[in-house]
N, C-alpha and C positions, 0 to 999 in steps of 0.2 A: 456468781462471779460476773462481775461488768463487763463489755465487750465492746471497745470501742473503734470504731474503722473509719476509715477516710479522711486522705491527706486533707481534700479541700476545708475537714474542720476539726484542724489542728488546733485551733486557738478555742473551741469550745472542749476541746481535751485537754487542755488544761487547766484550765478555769471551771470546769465543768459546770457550764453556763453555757446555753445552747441560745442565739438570738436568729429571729427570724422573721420576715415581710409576710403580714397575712394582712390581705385587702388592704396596702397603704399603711397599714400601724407595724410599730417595734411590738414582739411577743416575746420576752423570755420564759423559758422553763430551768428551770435549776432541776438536774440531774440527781444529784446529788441530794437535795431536798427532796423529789420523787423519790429516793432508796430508804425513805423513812419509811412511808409508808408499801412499797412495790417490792414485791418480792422475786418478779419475774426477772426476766433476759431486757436489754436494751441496745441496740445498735447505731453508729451513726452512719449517716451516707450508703446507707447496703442499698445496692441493687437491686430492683425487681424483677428483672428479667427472668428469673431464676421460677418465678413466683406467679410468673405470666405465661396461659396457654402456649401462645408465639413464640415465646422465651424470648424477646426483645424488648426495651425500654432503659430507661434510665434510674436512679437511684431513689430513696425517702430521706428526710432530712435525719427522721426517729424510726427505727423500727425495734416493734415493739413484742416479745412473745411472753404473755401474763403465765404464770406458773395456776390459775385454781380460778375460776369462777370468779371469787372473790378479788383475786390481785385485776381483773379486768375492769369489775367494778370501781376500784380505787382508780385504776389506772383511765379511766375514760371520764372520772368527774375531775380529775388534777387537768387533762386535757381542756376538756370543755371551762372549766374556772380559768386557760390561761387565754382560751379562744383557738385554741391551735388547732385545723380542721384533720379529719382521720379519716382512714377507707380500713376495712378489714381484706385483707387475703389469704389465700391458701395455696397448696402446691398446685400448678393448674388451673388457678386464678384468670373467668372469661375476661378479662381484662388488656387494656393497650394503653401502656403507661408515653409519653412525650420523652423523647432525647433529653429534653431538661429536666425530664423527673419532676418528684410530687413535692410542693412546698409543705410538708405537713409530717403526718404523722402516719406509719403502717400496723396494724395490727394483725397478729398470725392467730387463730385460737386453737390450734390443732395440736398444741402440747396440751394446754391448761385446762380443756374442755375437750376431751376425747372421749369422757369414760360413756359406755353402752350398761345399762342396769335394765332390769326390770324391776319397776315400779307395782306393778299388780297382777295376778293371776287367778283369775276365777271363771270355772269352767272351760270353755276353750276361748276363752277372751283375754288378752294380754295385753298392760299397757305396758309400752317399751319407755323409759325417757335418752337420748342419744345426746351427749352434747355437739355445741354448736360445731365447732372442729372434726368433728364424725363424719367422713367421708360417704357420700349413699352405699361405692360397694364397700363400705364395713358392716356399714348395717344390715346388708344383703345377708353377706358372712355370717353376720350373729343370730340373723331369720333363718338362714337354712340351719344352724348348728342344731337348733334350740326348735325345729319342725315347726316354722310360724311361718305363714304366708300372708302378702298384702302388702310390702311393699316394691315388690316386683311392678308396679304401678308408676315405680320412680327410676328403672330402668334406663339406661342410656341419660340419667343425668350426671354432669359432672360437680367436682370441687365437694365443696360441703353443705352439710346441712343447714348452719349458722348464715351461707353465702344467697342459697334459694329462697330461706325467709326475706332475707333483707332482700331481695331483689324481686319477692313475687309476694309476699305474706303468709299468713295461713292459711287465708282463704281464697285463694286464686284460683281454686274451681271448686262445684261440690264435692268432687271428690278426695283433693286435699283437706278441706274440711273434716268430712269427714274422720281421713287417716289422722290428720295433726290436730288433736285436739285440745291442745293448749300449749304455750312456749313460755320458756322465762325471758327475761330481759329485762335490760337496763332503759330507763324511759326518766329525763327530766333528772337525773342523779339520783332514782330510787331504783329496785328491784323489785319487778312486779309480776305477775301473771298475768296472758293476755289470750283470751280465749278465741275462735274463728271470729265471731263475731266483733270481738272487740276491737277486734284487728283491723275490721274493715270501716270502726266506727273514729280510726285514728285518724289525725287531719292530714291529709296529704301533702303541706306546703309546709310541715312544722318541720322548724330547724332544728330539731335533736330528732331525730327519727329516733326507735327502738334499737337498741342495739341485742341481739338475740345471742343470749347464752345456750339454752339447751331446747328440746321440743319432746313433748310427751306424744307416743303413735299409737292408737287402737290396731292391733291386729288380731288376727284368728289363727288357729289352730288350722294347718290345711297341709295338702296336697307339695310333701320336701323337695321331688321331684321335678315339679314345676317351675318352683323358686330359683334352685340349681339349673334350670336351662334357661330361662330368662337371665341370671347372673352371668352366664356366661356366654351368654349369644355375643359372637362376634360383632362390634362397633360398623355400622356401615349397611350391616341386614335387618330383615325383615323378622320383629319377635315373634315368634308362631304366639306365644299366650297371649299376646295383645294385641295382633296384627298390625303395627306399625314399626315403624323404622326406628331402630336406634341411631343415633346421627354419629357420625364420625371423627367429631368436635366440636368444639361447643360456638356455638349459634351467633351469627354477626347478627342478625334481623330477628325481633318476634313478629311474629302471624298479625297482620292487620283484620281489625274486625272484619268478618266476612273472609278471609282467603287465608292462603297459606302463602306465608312467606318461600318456602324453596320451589314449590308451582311456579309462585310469580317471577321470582329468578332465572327459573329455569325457561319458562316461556321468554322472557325477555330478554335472553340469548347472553345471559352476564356469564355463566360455567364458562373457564379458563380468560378472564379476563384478565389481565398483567400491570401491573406498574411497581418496574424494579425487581428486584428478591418479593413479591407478593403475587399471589396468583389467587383467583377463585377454585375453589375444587371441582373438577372434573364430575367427581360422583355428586357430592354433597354441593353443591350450588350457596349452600349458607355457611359453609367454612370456608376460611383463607387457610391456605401452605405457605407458611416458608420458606423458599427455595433453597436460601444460603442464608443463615443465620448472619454470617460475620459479616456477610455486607448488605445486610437487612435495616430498613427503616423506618419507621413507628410513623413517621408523618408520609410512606409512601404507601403503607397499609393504611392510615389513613385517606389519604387521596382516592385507594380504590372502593374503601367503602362510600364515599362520595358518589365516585360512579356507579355503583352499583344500583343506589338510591336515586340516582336522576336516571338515570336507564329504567328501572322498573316505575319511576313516574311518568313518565315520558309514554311508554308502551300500555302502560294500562291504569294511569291516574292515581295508584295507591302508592301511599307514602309508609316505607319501612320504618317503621319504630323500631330503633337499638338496641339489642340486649347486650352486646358487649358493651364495657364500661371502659369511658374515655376518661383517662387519670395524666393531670397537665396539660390539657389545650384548650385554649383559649375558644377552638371550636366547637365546644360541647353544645352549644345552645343554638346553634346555628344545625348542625345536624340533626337535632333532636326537633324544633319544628320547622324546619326549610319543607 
């Protein structure tokens, strides 16, 4: 069933003809011609908020939830043939969407790629494949069910699976490596498999990145016990199997070479820093709170991760690379090498 919202595009609910500015050009997408081949959910003007750690931001022009692997593949080569730009999210999405919202296109894959399988089992070696909308604690869930240990290693991360590739890869350390030993994905309008390696051998400047549908995990046969205290170590503490912290939400700053991003926060006196309904966390030095949602705002959570970033320059010369993702401001490029 179609589902279409918001008054401001009344006139593409109509005509079901959806027109829109991307970098200076007219782009239409015909809805309706999308329903030949797309089997999934489609939305107009939905909110992100909803969809964002914060829970504040503004609306997508498309949003989009693909019903099957397949309908995502349809559905991201119709996109890229119109030129119309896309982010994927999930519920808890590290993301800070602009009051003006996303000229583009959303995608959810946490209906159409949830399913958890085993792929292979020989001796006490398991390959799990998860899709990309697989939440880490489901996976968690389906390791302890099933007595497999090894991903307790991804502990204290949030959103999905589908969200960590695309924002880190496979191979983002040897030990994901390791664990993720292959992913599917959409790459250039094919469907391909992309191994640790191959991953790291993709160009970094290409304008179709991967789009990651599922990921195959090596794990072992181990210790259920274990698995089950790490899944549920309270958000904020110290994981006895890994001795580190789980963080209490998800991560304004990654780690600059050599240091630790919530050290240098923390040393540079940024905890409880304020501007507006935005605060620095007290405990966790690399999450912002919300104070008051309803009078919260996306360019004043902005503004404090600014200071955050010239404070922790300022005090000790490293510059915080962003993991939270800036969706609608013109300041993305400026934050990102100031």
């Amino acid at each position: 069933m179609e589902v279409w919202r918001g008054i401001h595009h009344a006139a593409a609910l109509n005509s079901k003809l959806c027109t829109m500015n991307v970098k200076d050009r007219e782009t239409m997408l015909s809805l309706s011609e999308l329903r030949r081949f797309y089997r999934g959910s489609m939305e107009l003007g939905t909110s992100l908020a909803p969809y964002a750690a914060l829970g504040i931001g503004g609306p997508t022009d498309y949003f989009f939830v693909p019903a099957s692997a397949d309908d995502a593949l349809v559905l991201v080569r119709q996109l890229r043939l119109h030129g119309i730009p896309f982010i994927e999210v999930a519920q808890g999405s590290n993301i800070l969407v602009s009051d003006d919202g996303f000229r583009g296109a959303a995608i959810s894959l946490e209906e159409g790629c949830s399913e958890i399988r085993i792929r292979e089992h020989e001796g006490k070696t398991w390959l799990i494949e998860a899709g990309a909308g697989v939440r880490f604690s489901k996976l968690l869930d389906f390791c302890i069910e099933h007595g497999v240990t090894g991903t307790e290693y991804f502990a204290g991360l949030l959103g999905t699976i589908g969200e960590w590739l695309t924002d880190n890869g496979i191979a983002a350390t040897p030990l994901h490596n390791r664990l993720v030993v292959e992913a599917r994905a959409i790459h250039e309008g094919l469907l391909i498999s992309i191994s640790g390696l191959e991953s790291q051998s993709l160009p970094k400047s290409q304008t179709e990145p991967p789009v990651f549908l599922s990921a195959i995990v090596q794990l072992e046969e181990g210790c259920e016990r274990r698995s089950v205290r790490v899944q549920y170590e309270m958000p904020g503490q110290t994981t006895p199997a890994l001795n580190r912290a789980v963080p209490a939400g998800p991560a304004v700053f990654r780690d600059p070479e050599g240091a630790s991003a919530v050290d240098l926060l923390r040393a540079s006196g940024c905890a409880g820093m304020r501007v507006g309904e935005a605060m620095v966390s007290i405990e966790e030095p690399n999450c912002i709170e919300i104070l008051n949602r309803e009078d919260a705002k996306p360019k004043d959570v902005l503004e404090l991760v600014r200071a955050m970033q010239r404070t922790v320059r300022a005090c000790s010369g490293y510059h915080l690379p962003l993991s939270i993702r800036l969706i609608g401001f013109q300041e993305l490029r400026v934050l990102e090498v100031a």
